[in-house]
ZANU-503380 format. One record per residue (C-alpha): residue number from 0; residue in one letter; x negated, y negated, z. Coordinates in nm, 4 decimals, padded with zeros to 6 digits, always signed. Example, Ala and Ser with C-alpha at 12.3 -4.5 7.8 and 13.67 -1.06 7.14 Angstrom:
BEGIN
{0 'A' {-01.2300 +00.4500 +00.7800}}
{1 'S' {-01.3670 +00.1060 +00.7140}}
***
This chain:
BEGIN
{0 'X' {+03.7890 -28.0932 -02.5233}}
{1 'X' {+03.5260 -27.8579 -02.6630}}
{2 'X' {+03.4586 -27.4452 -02.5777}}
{3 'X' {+03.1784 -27.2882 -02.6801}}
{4 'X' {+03.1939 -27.0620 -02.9793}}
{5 'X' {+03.2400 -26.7326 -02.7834}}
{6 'X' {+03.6147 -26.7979 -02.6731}}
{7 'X' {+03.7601 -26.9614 -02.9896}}
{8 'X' {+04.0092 -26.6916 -03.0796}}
{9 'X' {+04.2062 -26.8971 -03.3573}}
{10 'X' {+04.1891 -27.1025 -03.6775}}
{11 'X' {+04.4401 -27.2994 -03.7468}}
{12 'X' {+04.4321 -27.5001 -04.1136}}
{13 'X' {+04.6531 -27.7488 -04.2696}}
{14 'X' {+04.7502 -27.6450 -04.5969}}
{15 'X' {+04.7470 -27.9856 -04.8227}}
{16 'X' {+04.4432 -28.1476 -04.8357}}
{17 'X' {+04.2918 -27.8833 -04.6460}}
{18 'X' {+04.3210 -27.5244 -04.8568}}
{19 'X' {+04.4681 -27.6254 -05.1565}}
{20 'X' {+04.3443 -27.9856 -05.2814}}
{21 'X' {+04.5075 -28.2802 -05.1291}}
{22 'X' {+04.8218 -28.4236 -05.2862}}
{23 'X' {+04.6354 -28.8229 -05.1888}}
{24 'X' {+04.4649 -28.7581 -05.5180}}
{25 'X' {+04.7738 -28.8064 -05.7215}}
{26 'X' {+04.8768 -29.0701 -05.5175}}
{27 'X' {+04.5738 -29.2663 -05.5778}}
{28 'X' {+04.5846 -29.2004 -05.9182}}
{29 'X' {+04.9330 -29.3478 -05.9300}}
{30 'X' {+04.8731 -29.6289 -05.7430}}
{31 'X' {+04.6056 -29.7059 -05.9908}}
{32 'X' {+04.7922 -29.6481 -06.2941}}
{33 'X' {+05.0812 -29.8783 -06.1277}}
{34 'X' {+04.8453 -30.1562 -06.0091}}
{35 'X' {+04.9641 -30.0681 -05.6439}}
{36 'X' {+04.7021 -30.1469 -05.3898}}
{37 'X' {+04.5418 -29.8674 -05.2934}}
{38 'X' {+04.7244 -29.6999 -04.9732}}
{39 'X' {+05.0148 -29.9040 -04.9506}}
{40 'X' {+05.1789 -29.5326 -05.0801}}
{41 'X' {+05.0803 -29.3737 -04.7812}}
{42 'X' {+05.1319 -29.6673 -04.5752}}
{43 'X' {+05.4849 -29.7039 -04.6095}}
{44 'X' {+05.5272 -29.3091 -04.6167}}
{45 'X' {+05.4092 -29.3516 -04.2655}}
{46 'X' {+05.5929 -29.6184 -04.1467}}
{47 'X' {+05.9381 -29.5178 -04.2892}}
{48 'X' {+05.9132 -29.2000 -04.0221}}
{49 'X' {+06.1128 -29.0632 -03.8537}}
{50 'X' {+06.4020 -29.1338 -04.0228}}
{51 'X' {+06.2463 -29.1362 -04.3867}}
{52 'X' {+06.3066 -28.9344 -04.6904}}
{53 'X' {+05.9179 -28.7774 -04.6507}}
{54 'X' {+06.0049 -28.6805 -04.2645}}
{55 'X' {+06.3427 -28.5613 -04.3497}}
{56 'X' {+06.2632 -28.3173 -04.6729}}
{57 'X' {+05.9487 -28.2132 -04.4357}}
{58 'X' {+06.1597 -28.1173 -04.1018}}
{59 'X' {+06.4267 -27.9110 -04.4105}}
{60 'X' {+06.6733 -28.1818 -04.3265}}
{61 'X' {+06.7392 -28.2459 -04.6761}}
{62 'X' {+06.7633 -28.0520 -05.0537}}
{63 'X' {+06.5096 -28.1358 -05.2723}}
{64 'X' {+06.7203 -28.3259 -05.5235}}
{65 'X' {+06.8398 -28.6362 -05.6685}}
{66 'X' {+06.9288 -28.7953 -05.3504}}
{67 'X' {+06.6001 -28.7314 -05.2009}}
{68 'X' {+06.4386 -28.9326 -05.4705}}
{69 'X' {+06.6341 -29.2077 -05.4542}}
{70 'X' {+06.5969 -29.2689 -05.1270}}
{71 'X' {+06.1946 -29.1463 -05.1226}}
{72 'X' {+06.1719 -29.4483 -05.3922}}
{73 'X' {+06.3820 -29.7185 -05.1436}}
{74 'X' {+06.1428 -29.6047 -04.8523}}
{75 'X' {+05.8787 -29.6391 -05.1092}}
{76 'X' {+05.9984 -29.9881 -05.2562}}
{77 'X' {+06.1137 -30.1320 -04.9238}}
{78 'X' {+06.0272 -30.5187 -04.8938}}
{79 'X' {+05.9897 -30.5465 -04.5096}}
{80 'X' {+05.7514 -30.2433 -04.5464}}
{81 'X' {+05.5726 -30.4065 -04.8045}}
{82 'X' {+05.5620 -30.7689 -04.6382}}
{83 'X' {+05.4069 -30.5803 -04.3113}}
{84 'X' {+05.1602 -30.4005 -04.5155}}
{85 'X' {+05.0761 -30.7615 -04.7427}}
{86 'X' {+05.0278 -30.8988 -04.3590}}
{87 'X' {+04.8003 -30.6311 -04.2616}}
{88 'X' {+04.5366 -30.6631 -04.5235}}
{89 'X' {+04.5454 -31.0244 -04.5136}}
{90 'X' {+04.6870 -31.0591 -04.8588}}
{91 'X' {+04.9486 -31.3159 -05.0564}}
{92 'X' {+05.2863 -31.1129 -05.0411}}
{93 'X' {+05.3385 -31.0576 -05.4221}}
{94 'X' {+05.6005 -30.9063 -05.6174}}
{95 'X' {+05.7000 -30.5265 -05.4643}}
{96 'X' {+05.5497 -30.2951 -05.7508}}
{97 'X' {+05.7879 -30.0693 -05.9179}}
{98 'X' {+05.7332 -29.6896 -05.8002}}
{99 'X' {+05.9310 -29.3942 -05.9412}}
{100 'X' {+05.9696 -29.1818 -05.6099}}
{101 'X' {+06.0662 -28.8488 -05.8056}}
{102 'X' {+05.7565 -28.8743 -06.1020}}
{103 'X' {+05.5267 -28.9276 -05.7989}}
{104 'X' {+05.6773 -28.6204 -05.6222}}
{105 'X' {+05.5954 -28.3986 -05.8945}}
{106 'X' {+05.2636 -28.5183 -05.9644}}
{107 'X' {+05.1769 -28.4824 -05.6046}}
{108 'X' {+05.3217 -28.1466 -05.6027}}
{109 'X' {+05.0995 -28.0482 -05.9508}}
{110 'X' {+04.7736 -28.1502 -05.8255}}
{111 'X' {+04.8126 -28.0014 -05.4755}}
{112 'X' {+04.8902 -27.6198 -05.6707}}
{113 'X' {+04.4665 -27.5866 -05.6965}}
{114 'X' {+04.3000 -27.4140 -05.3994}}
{115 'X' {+04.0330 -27.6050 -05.2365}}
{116 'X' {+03.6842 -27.4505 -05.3394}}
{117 'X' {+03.4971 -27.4509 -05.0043}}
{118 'X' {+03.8126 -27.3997 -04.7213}}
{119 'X' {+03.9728 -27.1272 -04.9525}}
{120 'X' {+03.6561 -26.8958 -04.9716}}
{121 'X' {+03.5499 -26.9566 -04.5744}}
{122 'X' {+03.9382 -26.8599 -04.5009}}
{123 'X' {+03.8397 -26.5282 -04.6838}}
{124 'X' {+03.4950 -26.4949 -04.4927}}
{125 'X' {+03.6701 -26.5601 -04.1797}}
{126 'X' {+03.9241 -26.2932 -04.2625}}
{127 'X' {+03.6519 -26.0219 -04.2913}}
{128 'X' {+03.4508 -26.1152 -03.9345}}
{129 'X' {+03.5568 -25.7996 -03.6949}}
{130 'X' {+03.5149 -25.7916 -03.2921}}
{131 'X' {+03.2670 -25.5871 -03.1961}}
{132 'X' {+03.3615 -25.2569 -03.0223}}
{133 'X' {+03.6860 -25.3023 -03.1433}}
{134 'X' {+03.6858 -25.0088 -03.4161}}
{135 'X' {+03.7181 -25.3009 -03.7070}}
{136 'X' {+03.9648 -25.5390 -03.5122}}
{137 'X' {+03.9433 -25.8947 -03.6890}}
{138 'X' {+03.7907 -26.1219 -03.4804}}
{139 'X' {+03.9880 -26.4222 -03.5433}}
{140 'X' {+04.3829 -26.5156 -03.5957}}
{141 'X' {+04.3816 -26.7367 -03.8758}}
{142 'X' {+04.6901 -26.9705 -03.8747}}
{143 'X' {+04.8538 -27.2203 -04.1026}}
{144 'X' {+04.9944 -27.5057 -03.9624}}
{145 'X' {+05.1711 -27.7274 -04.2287}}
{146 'X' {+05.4030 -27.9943 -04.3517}}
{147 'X' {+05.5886 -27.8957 -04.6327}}
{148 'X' {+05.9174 -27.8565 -04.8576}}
{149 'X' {+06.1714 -27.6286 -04.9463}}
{150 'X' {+06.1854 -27.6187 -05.3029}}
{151 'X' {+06.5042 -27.5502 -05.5832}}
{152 'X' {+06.5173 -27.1668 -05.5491}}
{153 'X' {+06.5144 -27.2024 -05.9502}}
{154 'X' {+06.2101 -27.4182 -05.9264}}
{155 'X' {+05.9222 -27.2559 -06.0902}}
{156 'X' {+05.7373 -27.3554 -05.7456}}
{157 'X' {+06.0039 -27.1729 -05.5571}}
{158 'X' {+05.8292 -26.8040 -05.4226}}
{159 'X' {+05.5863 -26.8269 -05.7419}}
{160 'X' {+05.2726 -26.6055 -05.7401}}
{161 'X' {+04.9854 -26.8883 -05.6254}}
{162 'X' {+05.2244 -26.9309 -05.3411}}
{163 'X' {+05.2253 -26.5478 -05.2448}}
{164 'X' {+04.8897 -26.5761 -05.2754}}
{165 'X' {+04.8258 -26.8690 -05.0198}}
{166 'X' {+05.0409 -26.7282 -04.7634}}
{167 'X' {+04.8844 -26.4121 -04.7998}}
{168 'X' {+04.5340 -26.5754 -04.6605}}
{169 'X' {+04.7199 -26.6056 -04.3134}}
{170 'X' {+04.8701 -26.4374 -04.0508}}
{171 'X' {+05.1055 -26.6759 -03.8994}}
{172 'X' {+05.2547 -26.9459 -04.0879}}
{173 'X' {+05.4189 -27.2296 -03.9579}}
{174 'X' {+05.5822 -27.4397 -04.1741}}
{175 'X' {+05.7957 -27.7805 -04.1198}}
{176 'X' {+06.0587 -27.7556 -04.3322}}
{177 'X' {+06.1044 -27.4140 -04.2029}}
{178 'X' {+06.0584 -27.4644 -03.7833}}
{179 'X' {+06.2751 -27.8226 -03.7927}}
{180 'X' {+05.9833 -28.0196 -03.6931}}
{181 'X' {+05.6754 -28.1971 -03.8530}}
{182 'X' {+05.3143 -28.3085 -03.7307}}
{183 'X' {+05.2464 -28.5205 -03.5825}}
{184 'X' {+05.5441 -28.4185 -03.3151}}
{185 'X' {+05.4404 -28.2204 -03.0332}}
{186 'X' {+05.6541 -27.9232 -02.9935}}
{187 'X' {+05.5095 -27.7824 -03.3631}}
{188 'X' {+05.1531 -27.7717 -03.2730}}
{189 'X' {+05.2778 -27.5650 -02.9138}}
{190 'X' {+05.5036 -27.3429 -03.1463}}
{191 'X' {+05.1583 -27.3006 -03.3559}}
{192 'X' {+04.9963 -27.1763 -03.0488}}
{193 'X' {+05.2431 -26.9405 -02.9186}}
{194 'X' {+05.2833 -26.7419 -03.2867}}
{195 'X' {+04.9161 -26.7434 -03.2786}}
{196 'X' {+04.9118 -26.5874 -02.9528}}
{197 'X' {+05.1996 -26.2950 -02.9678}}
{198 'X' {+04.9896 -26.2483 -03.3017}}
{199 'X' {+04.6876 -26.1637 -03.1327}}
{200 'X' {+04.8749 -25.9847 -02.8520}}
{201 'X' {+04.9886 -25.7553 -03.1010}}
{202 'X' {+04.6861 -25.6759 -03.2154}}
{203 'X' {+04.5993 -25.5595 -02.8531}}
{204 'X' {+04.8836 -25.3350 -02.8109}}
{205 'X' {+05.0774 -25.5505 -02.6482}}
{206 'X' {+04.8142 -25.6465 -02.3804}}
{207 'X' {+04.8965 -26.0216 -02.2596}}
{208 'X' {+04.5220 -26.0961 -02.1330}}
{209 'X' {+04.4416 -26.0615 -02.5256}}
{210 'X' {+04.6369 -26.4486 -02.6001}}
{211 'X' {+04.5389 -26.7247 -02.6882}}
{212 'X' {+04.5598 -27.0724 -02.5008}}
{213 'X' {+04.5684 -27.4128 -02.6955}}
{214 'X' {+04.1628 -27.5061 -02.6513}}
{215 'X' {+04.0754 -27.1136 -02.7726}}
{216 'X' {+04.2177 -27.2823 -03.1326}}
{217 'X' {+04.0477 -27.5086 -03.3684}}
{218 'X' {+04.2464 -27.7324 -03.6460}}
{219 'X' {+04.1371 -27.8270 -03.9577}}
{220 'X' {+04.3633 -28.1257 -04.0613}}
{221 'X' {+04.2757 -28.4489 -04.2931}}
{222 'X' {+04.5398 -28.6516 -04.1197}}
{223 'X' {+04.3718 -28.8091 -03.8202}}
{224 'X' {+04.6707 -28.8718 -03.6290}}
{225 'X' {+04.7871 -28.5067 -03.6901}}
{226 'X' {+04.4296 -28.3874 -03.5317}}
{227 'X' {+04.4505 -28.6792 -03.2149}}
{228 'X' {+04.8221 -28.5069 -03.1136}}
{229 'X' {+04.6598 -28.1618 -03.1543}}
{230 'X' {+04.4301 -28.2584 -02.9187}}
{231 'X' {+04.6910 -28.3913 -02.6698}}
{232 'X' {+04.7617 -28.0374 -02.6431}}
{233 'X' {+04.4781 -27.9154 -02.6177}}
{234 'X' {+04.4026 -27.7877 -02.9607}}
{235 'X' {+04.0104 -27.8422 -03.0969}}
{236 'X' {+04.0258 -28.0439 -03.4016}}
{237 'X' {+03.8086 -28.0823 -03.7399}}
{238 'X' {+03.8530 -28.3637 -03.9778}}
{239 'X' {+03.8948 -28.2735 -04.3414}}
{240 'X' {+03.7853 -28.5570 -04.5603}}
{241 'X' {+03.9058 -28.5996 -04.9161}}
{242 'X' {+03.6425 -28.5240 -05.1721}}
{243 'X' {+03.4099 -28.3784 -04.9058}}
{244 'X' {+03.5681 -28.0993 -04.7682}}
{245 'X' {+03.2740 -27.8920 -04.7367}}
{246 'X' {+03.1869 -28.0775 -04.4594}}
{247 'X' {+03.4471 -27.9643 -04.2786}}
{248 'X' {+03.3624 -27.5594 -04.3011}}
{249 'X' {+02.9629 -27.6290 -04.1950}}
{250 'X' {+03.1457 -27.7973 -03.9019}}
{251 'X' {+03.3377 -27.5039 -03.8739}}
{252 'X' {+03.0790 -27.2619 -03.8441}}
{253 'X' {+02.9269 -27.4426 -03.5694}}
{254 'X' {+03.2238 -27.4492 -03.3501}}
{255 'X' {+03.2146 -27.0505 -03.4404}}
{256 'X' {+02.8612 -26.9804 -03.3829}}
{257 'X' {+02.7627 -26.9224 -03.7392}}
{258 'X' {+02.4449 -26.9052 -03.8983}}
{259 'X' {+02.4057 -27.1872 -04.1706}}
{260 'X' {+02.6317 -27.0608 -04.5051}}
{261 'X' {+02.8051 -26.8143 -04.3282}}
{262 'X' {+03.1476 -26.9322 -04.5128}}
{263 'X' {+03.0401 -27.0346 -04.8120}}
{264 'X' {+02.9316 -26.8311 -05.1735}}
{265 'X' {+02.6645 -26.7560 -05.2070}}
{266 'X' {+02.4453 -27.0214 -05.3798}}
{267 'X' {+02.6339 -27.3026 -05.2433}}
{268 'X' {+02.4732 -27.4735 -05.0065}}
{269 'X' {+02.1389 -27.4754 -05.1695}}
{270 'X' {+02.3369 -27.6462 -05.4496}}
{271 'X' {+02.4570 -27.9254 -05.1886}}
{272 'X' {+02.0763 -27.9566 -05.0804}}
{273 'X' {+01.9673 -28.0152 -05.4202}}
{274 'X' {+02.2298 -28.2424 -05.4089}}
{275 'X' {+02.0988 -28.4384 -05.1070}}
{276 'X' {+02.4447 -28.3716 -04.9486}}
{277 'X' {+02.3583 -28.1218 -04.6803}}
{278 'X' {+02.0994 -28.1640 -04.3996}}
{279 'X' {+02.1500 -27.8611 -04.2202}}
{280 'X' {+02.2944 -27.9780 -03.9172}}
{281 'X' {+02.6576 -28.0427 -03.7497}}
{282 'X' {+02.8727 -28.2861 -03.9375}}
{283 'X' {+03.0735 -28.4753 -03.6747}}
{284 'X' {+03.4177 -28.5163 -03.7914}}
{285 'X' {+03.5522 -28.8747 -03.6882}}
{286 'X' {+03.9170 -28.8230 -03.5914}}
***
């Protein structure tokens, strides 16, 4: 479903991958380092939901501790997920590659701590866009939507000052390990919508006309399967690809209306011309 730029009310972003850089780098950089194949992390991440250790430490199921990694590394090291995944690429099944589920954790965690240098700064823009003849109301809710982890209270992670910091570029969070429930599941991206909509309500006095309905909100996710379920519901999506996530904010400004560079610094996109990466013109997003 698409709506033209003039009743989009919402932004909704993913936080990993999205905002902060995504933690796939340090699994790719494991997986090389381990002589994995590349993907099979991800791939059996995905097919040991929804009973895995990665769906239950996202839904707050489970503490963050020594019992999560050992059974992140079984799901991880599991030999009929492996087989399936050998079968899939058309490969010989050879020995199951030793992975440390807790090192890989933590390096996943470390590299996703750095903010994105395109979404980051066009959250910011986005931030300062007012309605007109609205005395300076913001124009737009802007939402996070994300899959996440409750982490050791005495973790240096745990309420740190980068994290204060992210959560202070939003104004609703929803979080998975916080709401019980993870994307790709339905009822998070409708609990998304709703807290998006009071929000805006607010903002309005109170005035219910002033909500927000599921195809007034557009999604910025690098999951594809996350975006397809948004869409179920009614939510517009925009892929995030890894290494080229400016892509995703020109695409952004089109769905808002925006002149060319409206959400980037300034100097930016003649840099990506020079470049011979931008050509001026909507970047479909293949979900």
């Amino acid at each position: 479903m698409t709506s033209s730029s003039n009743t989009i009310k919402a932004v909704l972003f993913d936080i990993g991958g999205v905002v902060v850089l995504s933690p796939m780098i340090a699994i790719a950089a494991y997986e090389k380092r381990q002589n994995i194949p590349s993907g099979y992390i991800n791939h059996a991440i995905v097919r040991s939901a929804p009973d895995g250790a990665w769906s239950k430490i996202e839904r707050g199921e489970i503490p963050l501790d020594d019992k999560f990694y050992e059974k992140f590394t079984r799901d991880l090291s599991n030999l009929q997920i492996w087989s399936q995944y050998c079968r899939s690429k058309g490969q010989p099944e050879a020995t199951m590659p030793a992975i440390d589920g807790k090192f890989l954790f933590w390096e996943m965690m470390r590299v996703s701590r750095e903010f994105d240098p395109y979404l980051a700064h066009a959250i910011r823009r986005i931030r300062e866009m007012k309605e007109p003849g609205t005395r300076g109301r913001r124009k737009y809710v802007v939402g996070a939507l994300t899959n996440d982890y409750k982490f050791p209270e005495d973790h240096e992670y745990s309420n740190d000052e980068r994290g204060r910091i992210l959560r202070s570029l939003f104004d609703v969070w929803v979080a998975s390990s916080e709401v019980g429930m993870r994307k790709p599941e339905r009822g998070v991206y409708e609990l998304a919508v709703r807290e998006i909509s009071e929000k805006r309500t607010s903002w309005y006095g109170g005035d219910k006309t002033a909500g927000v309905s599921p195809n007034e909100v557009v999604f910025s996710d690098d999951i594809g399967m996350n975006l397809k379920e948004a869409g179920r519901v009614g939510i517009q999506g925009i892929r995030v690809l890894l290494g080229e996530t400016w892509k995703a904010v020109r695409e952004l400004e089109v769905k808002l209306g925006l002149p060319e560079g409206s959400l980037f610094e300034d100097g930016v996109v003649e840099k990506l011309k020079r470049e011979g990466k931008w050509n001026g013109t909507r970047v479909a997003s293949k979900i």
